[in-house]
N, C-alpha and C positions, 0 to 999 in steps of 0.2 A: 486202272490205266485209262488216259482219255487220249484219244484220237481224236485227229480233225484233218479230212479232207481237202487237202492243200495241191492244189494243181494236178489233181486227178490222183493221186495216189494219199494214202493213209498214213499220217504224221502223228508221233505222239507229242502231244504240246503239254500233258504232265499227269500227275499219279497221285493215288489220293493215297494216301500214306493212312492218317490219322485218324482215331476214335472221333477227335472234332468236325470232323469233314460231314460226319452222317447225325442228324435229328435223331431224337429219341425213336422213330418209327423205319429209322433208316433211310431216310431221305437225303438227297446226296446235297449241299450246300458249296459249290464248287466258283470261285469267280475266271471267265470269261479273262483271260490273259492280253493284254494290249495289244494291238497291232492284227488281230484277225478282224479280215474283212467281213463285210455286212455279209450276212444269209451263210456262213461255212457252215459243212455241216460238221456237228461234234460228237462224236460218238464214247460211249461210258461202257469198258469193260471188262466183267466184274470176276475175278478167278475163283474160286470156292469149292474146294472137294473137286481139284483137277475139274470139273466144271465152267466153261466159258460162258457169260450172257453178255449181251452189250443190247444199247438202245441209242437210236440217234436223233438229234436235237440239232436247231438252228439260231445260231447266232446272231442280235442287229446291237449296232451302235448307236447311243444316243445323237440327239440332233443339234447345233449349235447355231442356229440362221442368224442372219442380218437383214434388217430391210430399209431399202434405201429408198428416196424419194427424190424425183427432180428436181421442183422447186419446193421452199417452204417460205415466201413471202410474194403473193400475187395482190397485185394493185385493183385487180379485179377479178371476175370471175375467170375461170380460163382451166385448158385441161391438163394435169399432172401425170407421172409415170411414176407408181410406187411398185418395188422389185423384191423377192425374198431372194436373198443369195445366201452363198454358202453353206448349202445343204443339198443332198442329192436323192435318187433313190425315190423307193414310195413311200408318198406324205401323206398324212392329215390335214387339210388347211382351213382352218378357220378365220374369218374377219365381219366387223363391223363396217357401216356404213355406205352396204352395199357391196362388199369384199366378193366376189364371185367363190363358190364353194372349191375347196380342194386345189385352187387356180395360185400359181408362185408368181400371179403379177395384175395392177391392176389400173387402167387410167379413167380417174373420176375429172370431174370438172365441179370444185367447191364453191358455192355461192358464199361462203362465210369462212371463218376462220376454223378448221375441222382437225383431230386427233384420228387417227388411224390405227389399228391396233387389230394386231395379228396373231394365231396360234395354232405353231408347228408341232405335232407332234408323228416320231417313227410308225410306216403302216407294215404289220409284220406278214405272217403267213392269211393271206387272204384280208376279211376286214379288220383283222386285231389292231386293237392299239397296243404299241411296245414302247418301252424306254419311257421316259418324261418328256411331257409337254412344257415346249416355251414360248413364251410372250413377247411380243417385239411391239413398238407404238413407234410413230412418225407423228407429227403438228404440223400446218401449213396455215397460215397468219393471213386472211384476205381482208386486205383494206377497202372495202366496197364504200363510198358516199358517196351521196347525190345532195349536193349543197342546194341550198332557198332563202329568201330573206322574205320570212313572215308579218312585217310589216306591213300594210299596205300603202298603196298612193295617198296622200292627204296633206292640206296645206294647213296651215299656223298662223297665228300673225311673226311678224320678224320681232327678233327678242326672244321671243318661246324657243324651247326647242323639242323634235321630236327622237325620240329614243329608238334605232332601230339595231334590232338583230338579226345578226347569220346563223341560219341552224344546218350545222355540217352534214346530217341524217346520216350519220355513219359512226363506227368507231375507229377510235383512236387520238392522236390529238394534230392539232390544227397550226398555224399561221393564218391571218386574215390582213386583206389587204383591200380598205376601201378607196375607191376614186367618186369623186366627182364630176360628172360633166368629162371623164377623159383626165381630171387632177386628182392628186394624193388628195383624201379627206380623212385618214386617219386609219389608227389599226385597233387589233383588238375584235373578240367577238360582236361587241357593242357599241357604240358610238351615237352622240350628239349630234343629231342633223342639225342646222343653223340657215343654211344657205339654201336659196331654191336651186334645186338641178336634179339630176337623175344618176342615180346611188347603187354599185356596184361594189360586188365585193371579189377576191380571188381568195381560193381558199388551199392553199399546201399542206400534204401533211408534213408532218415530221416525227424525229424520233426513230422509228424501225421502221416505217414505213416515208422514208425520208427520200428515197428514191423512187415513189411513186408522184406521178405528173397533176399540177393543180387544176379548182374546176373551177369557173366564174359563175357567179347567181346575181341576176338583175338583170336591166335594171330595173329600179322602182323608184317613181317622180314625187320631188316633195316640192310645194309652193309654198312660198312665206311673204304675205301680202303686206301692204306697207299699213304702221302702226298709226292709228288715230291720234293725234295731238292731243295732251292731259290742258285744256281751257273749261274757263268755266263760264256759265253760261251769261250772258249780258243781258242787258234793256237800257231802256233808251232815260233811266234817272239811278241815282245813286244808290238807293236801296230797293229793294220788292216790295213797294206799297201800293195797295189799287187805294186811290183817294176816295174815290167814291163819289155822288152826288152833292154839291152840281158839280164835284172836279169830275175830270174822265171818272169813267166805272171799270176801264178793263186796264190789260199793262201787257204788252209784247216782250215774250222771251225768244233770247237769239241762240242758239248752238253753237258753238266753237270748235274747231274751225270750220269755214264755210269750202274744201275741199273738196274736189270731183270724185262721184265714186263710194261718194258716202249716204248710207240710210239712216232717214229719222224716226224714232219713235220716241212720243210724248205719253203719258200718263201723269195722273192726279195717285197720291193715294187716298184710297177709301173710295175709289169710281169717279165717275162721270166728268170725265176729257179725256180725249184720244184724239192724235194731229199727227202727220208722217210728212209732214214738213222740217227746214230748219225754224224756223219760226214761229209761233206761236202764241196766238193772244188766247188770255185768260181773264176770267170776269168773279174768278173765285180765289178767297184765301186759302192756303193748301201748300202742302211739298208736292212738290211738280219735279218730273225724274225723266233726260229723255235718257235712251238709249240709240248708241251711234254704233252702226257696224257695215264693214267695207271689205270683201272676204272675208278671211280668217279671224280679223279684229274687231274689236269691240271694246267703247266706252261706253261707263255711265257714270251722267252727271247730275245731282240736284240743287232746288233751291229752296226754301221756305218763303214762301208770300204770305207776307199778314195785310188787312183791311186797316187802314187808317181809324182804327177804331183805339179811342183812348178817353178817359177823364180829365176835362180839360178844369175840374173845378179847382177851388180852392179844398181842402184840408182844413176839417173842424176846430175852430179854435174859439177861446172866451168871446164874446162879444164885446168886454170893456177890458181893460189890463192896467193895473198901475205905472205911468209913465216915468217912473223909479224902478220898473223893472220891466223892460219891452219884451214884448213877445217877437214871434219868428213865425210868419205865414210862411206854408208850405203849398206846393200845386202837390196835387193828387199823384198825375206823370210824373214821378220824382226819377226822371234819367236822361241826364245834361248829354248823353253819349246818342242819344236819339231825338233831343226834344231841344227847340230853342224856346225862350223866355222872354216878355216881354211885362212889366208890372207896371200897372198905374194908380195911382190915389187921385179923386175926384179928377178922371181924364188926362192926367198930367203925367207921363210916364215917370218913374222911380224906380233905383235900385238898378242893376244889373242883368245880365243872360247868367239866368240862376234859377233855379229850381226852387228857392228860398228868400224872401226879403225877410231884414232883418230890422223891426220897428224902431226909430229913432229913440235914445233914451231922452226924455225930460219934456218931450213935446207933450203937451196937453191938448185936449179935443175932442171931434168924431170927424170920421173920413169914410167915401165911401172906396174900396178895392177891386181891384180883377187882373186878370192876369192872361193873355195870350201866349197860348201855344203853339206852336207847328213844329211840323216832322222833320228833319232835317235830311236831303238829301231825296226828298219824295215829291217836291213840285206840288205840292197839295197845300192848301188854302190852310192860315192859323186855324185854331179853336178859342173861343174866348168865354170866360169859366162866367158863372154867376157873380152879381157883388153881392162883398161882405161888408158891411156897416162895421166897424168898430169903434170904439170909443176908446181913450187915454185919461184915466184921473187923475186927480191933483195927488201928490204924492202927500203924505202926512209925514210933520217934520221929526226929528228924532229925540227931542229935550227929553230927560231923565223926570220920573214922577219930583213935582216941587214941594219944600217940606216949609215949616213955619217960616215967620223972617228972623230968628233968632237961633235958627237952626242949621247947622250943616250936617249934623247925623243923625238917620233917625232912629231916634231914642225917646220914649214918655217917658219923664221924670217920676211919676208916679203918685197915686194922691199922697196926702190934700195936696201937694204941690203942682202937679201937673195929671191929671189926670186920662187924659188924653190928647192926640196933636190930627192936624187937618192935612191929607193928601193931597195934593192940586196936580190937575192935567193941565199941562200950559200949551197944548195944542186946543185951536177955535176951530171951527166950520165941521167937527165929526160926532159921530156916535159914541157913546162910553159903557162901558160895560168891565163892573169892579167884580174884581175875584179877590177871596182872603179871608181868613179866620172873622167865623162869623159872620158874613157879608152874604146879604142876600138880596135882588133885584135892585140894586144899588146903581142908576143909569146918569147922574151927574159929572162935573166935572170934577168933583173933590168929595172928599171922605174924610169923616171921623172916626179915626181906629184908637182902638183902648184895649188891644189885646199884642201882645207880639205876636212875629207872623212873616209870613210871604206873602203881599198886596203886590196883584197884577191888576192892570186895566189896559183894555181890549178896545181899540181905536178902528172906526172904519168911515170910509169917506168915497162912495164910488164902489172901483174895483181896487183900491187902497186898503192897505187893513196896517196896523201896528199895535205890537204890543210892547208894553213899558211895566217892568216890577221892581221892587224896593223889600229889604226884608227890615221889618221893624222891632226894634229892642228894648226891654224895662231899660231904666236905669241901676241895674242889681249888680253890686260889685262885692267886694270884702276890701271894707276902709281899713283896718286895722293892723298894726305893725306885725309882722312875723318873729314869735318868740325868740327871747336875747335872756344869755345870762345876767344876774340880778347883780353882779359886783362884776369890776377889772382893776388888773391894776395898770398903774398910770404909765408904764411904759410900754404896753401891749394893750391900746386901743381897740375896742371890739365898734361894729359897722350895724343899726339897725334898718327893715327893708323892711316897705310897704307889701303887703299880701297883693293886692293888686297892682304887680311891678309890670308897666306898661306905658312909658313916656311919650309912645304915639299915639293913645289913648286918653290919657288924664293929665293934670296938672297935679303937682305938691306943695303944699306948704307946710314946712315944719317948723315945730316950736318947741321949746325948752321954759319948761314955769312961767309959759303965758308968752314970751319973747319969743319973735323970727327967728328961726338960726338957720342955716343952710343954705343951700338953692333948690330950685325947682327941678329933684331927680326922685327916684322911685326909693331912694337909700342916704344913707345919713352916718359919716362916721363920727362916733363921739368925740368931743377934746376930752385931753386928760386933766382937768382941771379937778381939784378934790372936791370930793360930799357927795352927799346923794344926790339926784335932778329927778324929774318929773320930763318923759319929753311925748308930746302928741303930731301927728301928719293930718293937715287937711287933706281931702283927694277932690277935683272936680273931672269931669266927665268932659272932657274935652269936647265943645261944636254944639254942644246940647242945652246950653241956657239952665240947666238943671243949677242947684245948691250944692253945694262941696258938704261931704263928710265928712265926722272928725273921728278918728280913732279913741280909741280908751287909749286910758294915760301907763306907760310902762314907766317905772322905777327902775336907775341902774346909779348905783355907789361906783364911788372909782376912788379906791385905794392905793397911799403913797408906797410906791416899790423901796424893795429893801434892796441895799445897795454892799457890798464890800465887807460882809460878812466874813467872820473867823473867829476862832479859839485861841486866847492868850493866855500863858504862861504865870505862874504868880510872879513878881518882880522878883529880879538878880537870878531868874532863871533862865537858861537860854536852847536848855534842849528839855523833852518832857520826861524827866526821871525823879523819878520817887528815891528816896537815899536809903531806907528805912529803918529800922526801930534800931540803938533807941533813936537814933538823929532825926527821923523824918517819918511817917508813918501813911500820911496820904497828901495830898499836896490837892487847890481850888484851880479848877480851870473855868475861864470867863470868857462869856459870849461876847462881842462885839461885832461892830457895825456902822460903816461911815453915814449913816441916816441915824434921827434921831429914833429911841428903842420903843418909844411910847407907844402901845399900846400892841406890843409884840406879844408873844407867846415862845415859853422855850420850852421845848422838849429835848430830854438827853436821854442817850443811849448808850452802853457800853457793861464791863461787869463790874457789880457792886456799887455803881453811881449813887450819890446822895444829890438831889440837884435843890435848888433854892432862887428859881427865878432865872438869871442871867447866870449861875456859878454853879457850877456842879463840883462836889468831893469826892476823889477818886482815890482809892486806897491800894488796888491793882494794879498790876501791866495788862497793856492790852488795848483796843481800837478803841475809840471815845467817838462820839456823833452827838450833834445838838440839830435839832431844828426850828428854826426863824418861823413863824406863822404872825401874818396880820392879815386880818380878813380875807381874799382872794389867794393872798401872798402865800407860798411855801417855799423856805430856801434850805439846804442842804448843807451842812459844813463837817466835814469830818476830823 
């Protein structure tokens, strides 16, 4: 039975019935019935052998808190009110961050955004801990920044710009709001200063902390100084030349622009000049660099100075030149874009503003040259080069080497007839010098050559020179007709042709048994006139005064054509049939022919033919053929 002490008198709240209620050792396992208040006492009483015992024990109830928190989003530091509720009785209390021991309340003041977290558990008879412990946590969100803009003051030139930012020193996130001088200049954590003023930014937050109040940081001053003008630097001539003695020896450079407010600094490179002027005279060649700066900005500008130092000579050229072929004096200065030109032949200016005179073609002579230069755009005095002496020779004329007077091609006939023929140079007043088969220190105006060849000669007069060649030829041909059948017949004319067929070369003469026949061509066709002939071709070598050859003599027959050839029938026959035996047994068939048969040949052919001249005996049926032969001739009749 269990009892429990309920408003001063002893209640039984229930009975342990069951084998399962007691452990293996007897131990009572009983659960605590709902609805008895914390601390009752319970008492367990056990009957056994008419026997009473009882024992009393005290009830607690587990804990269920809450814990609440005043605020959970402060804009800054500031003090809060965290509370355990709904729990009564004696506690346990435990907490973090400063939780005051055993205490169901607590007011901190969080510099940061801080978690809180507490643990309740039932205090039973004296220190016991009873029942289970529970955990409760609170957050409270502190939006603490202290905004800056770490930029510092500093000027620019205008154009530049400087990059300035807001750093919030806090968490969470932001809006930024800059001004100007008291004007909108932009948003954003970052921004492009531009403008001279003094630069302020306001910083809201937002998001969860959206109703926390903004903070302003600045201001902080930017200057932006007026920019240098991009000129470049001047002097008082066209280009940067110091002429040099006797012209001036120095040359003033100017800075651009001449502006209030601006510093100068001049340098040389490679040392020695320094000026903090605009201004600046200089007695050296050199890039010269000033530098211009006027607060924040700053140009630099340079120049190159060269010394009027140049070659004012001529350019090496022949001292004499064939007046057939002029030369082209050059100046040394060869640059029209810096140098003007002035050319003269014996004092008398010539030619043009050129870098180049271009020698007259066909004048002959000597002259003396020179050529002034100056610098164009430098105010400095010409240059005037050394003279050059040249000379122009007579040009040597161009005639082809001259051959005998009875020659226009050269060709030696060959001994005894000619043996050899005389070269002539028809140019007078020059030097000769023969080259060619066999030819050695050969220095006249003509030659005797007796070999074929290539003969050059080598002409010089001055600064002239010419050379003139001729190639020279035997007279070796092949006279002789190119082989011809020995017979034709007379209706089919055959054509004989000289071996050396060449009519822009040679001349012909042909002959037949001693007699002209033909014309003057490299071929010849026969008449058909009958008999044998004999026919020969003179050849002469055309321009060469040489002797004509004669050919060996060819032999050609020309045989009368056979004409109208056939096979006749013996008389009162009109077709070819044999009748045969006894009537007929072989029947003559006869060759004819509208030309006379003299000196023909017959051949027959067919089966069993008996032939006899012009008649063949044919005793058979069957194909018959004769053939007609007179010398060249073969005719066919079936």
């Amino acid at each position: 039975m269990v009892v429990a002490n309920i408003g001063g008198s002893q209640t039984q709240i229930g009975t342990v019935t069951s084998d399962n209620d007691f452990d293996t050792w007897g131990t009572i396992n009983w659960t605590v019935p709902a609805g008895i208040a914390n601390g009752t006492q319970i008492y367990f009483r056990v009957a056994a052998l008419s026997v009473t015992q009882s024992s009393t024990f005290s009830a607690f109830s587990p804990v269920n808190p809450n814990l609440t928190i005043s605020e959970t989003l402060l804009c800054s530091a500031k003090q809060i009110a965290l509370q355990i509720t709904g729990v009564s009785g004696n506690l346990f209390v435990d907490g973090n961050n400063g939780w005051p021991s055993n205490s169901t309340t607590y007011n901190p003041t969080p510099q940061s955004s801080t978690t809180y977290t507490v643990t309740v558990q039932r205090r039973g008879n004296g220190s016991d801990r009873v029942c289970a412990s529970v955990q409760k946590s609170q957050s409270v969100q502190v939006f603490t920044f202290n905004p800056s803009i770490p930029t510092a003051s500093q000027s620019k030139c205008y154009g530049d710009a400087i990059s300035v930012r807001a750093e919030p020193n806090g968490n969470g996130s932001f809006d930024y709001t800059w001004t100007r001088d008291g004007q909108g200049a932009g948003n954003g954590q970052q921004i492009d200063a531009r403008e001279t003023g003094n630069y302020s930014v306001s910083i809201k937050p937002t998001g969860a902390a959206a109703a926390c109040p903004a903070k302003n940081a600045g201001p902080v001053r930017f200057n932006f100084d007026t920019p240098i003008p991009d000129q470049n630097i001047t002097l008082s001539k066209e280009r940067p030349i110091i002429c040099g003695a006797p012209d001036p020896t120095t040359l003033t450079l100017t800075a651009q622009p001449g502006e209030g407010g601006i510093n100068y600094q001049w340098q040389r490179e490679g040392g020695g000049f320094n000026a903090n002027s605009q201004s600046a005279t200089i007695n050296q060649s050199g890039k010269y660099v000033v530098t211009m700066t006027r607060g924040a900005c700053n140009r630099q500008k340079s120049i190159e100075v060269q010394d009027n130092n140049y070659d004012p000579n001529i350019a090496s050229v022949p001292a004499a030149y064939c007046a057939d072929a002029p030369i082209t004096l050059r100046a040394n200065s060869d640059d029209g874009n810096r140098f003007d030109y002035e050319w003269k032949r014996e004092g008398v200016t010539i030619g043009g503003n050129s870098s180049s005179l271009n020698l007259t073609s066909g004048e002959t002579g000597a002259w003396n040259f020179t050529v002034s230069i100056k610098s164009k755009g430098t105010g400095c005095s010409p240059k005037t080069s050394e003279t050059k002496r040249i000379e122009a020779s007579v040009p040597i004329s161009d005639e082809a080497i001259a051959l005998p007077a009875n020659k226009s091609r050269p060709i030696i006939c060959g001994a005894p007839e000619e043996p050899s023929i005389v070269l002539s140079a028809l140019q007078t007043n020059v030097s000769y010098r023969w080259e060619g088969p066999g030819v050695s220190n050969a220095n006249d105006k003509t030659l005797t050559v007796s070999q074929a060849g290539r003969y050059v000669i080598n002409m010089n007069r001055g600064a002239c020179s010419k050379q003139k060649d001729i190639n020279v030829e035997f007279n070796t041909y092949d006279q002789n007709i190119a082989p011809a059948p020995a017979a034709f017949c007379s209706d089919a004319p055959i054509t004989l042709t000289a071996n050396s067929n060449d009519p822009g070369r040679f001349d012909y003469k042909w002959k037949r048994e001693g007699l002209d026949i033909g014309t003057n061509t490299p071929t010849l066709t026969l008449p058909n006139e009958l008999g044998p002939f004999k026919y020969k071709v003179e050849i002469t070598a055309k321009g060469t005064g040489c002797s004509a050859k004669i050919s060996s003599e060819v032999a050609v027959r020309v045989d009368r054509a056979i004409t109208g050839q056939k096979i006749t029938l013996p008389t009162g026959k009109m077709r070819a049939i044999i009748c045969g035996a006894p009537e007929e047994t072989a029947i003559d068939l006869s060759a004819v022919a509208d030309t006379p048969l003299d000196g023909i040949t017959f051949q027959w052919q067919g089966p069993a033919v008996t032939a006899s001249a012009a008649v063949g005996k044919v005793s058979q049926a069957g194909e018959y053929k004769v053939i007609f032969n007179r010398g060249c001739v073969v005719r066919n009749q079936p």
